[in-house]
C-alpha positions as CSV (number, residue, x, y, z in Angstrom):
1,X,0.0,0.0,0.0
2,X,1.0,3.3,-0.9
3,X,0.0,7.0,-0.6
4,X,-2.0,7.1,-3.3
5,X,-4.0,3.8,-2.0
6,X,-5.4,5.9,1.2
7,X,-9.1,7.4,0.6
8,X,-9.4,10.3,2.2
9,X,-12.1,13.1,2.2
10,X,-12.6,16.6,0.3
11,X,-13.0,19.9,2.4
12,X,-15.6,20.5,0.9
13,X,-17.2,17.7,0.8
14,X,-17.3,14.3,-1.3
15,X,-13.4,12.7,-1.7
16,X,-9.7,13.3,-2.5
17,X,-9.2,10.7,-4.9
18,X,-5.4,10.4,-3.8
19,X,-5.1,7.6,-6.9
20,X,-4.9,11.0,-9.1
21,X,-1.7,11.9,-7.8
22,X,0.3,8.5,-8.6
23,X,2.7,9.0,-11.5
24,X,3.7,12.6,-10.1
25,X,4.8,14.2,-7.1
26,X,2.5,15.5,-3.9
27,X,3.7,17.9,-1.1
28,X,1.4,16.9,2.0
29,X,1.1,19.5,4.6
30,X,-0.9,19.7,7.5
31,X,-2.3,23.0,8.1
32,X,-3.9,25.6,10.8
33,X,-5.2,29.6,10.3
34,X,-4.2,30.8,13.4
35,X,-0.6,29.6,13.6
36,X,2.4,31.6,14.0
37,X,3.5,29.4,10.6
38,X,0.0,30.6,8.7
39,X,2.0,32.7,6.7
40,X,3.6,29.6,4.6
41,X,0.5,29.4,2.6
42,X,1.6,31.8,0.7
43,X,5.2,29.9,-0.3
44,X,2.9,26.3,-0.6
45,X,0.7,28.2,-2.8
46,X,3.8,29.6,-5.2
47,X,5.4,25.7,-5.0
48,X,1.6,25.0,-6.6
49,X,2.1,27.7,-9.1
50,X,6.2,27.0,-9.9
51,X,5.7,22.9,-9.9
52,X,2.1,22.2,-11.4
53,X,3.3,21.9,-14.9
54,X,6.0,19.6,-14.4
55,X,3.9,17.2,-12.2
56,X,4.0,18.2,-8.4
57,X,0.4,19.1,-6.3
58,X,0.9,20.6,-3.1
59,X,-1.8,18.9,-0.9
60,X,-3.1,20.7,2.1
61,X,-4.8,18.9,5.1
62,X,-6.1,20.9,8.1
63,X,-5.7,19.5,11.7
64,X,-6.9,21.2,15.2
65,X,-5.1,18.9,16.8
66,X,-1.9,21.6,17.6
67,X,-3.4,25.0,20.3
68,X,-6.8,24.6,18.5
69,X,-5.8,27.1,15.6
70,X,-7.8,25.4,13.0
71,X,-10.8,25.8,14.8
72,X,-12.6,26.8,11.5
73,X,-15.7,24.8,9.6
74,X,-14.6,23.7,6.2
75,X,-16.5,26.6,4.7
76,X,-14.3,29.2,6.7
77,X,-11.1,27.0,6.2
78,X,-11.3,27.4,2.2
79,X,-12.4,30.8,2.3
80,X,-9.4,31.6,4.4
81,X,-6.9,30.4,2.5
82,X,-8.3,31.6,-0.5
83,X,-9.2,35.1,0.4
84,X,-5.9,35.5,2.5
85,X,-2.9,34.1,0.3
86,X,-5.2,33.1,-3.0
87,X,-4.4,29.4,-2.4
88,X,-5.7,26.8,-4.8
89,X,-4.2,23.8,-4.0
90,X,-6.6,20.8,-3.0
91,X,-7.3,20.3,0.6
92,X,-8.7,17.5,2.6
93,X,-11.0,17.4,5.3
94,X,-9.9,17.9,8.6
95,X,-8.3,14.9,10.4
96,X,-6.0,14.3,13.7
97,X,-2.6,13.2,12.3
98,X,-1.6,12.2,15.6
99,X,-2.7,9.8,18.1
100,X,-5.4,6.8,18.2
101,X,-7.6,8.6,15.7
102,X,-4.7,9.2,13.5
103,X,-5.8,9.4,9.8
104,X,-4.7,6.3,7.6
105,X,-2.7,9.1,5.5
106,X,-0.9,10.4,7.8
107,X,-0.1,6.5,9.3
108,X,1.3,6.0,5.7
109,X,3.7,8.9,6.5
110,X,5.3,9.4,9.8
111,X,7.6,6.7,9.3
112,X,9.7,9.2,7.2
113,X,12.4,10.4,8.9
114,X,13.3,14.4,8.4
115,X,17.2,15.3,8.4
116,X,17.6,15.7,12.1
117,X,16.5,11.9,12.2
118,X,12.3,12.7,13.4
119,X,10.4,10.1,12.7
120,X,6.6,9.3,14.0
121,X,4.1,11.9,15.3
122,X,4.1,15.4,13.9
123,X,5.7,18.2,15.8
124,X,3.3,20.8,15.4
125,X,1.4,23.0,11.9
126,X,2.8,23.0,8.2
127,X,5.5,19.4,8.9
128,X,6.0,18.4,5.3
129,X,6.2,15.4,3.2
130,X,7.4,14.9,-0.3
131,X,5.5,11.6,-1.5
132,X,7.5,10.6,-5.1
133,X,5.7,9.5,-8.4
134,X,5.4,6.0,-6.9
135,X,3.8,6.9,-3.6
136,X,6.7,6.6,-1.2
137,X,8.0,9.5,1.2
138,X,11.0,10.6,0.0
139,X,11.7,13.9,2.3
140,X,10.0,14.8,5.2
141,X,10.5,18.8,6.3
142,X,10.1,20.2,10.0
143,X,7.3,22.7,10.1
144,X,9.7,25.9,10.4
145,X,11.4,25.2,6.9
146,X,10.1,27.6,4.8
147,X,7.9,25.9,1.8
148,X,10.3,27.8,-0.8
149,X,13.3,27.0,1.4
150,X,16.5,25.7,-1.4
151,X,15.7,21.9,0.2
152,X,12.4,21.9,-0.2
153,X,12.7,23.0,-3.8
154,X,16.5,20.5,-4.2
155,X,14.2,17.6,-2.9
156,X,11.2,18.5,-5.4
157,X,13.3,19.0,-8.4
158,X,14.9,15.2,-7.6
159,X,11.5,13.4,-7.9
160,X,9.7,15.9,-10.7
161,X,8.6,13.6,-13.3
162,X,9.2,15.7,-15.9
């Protein structure tokens, strides 16, 4: 099983057929509108714009599960992001990515070690994960490196497929 095996649901309602995404390369994220870290929509949402051509989708998923600061109805979380830093990127529903409710997706992905060696539960808003075209974590990224930081965009270039 892979990534792009896991169903998971829309924001706005129906599903995020994750099987889309297989063949090309997806930066998950989880997300939150009242974080100190908000502002890196705006640097997931130029990754969207720089990458989409060449076959990477930045993939947002909200959680409340860090300070309650995605406290926000689905409606309010997509009008946020979009009226604030014009992001279009899909997003999910929102979903715990720790604990015993931890989504499958985010079971398929904290295995991934960043580069200080973190592995397992996420540390707090925007921890990122580079899934390659096969639907295997290749990078993981601790949620204060910058979205348009040069190993972010080293690690996306590697696993572009084309």
């Amino acid at each position: 099983m892979t990534v792009f095996d896991v169903q998971i649901g829309a924001l706005t309602g129906g599903f995020t057929d994750l099987g889309q995404f297989r063949g090309n390369a997806l930066l998950v994220v989880n997300l939150a509108s009242k974080c100190g870290l908000t502002p890196q929509y705006a640097g997931l949402q130029t990754l969207q714009e720089t990458y989409a051509d060449r076959g990477l989708t930045v993939l947002g998923v909200p959680s409340n599960q860090f300070a309650d600061q995605e406290p926000g109805s689905p409606e309010e979380i997509a009008e946020f992001a979009r009226s604030t830093f014009g992001a279009t990127f899909p997003m999910t529903e929102k979903i715990d990515v720790n604990g015993p409710d931890r989504h499958p997706l985010y079971a398929a992905l904290v295995d991934a070690s960043d580069t200080d060696g973190h592995s397992g539960d996420i540390r707090w808003n925007f921890e990122k994960f580079l899934v390659g075209p096969e639907g295997t974590v290749v990078a993981r990224f601790a949620p204060q490196v910058e979205p348009e930081s040069p190993e972010i965009s080293a690690a996306i270039e590697r696993v572009l497929p084309r």
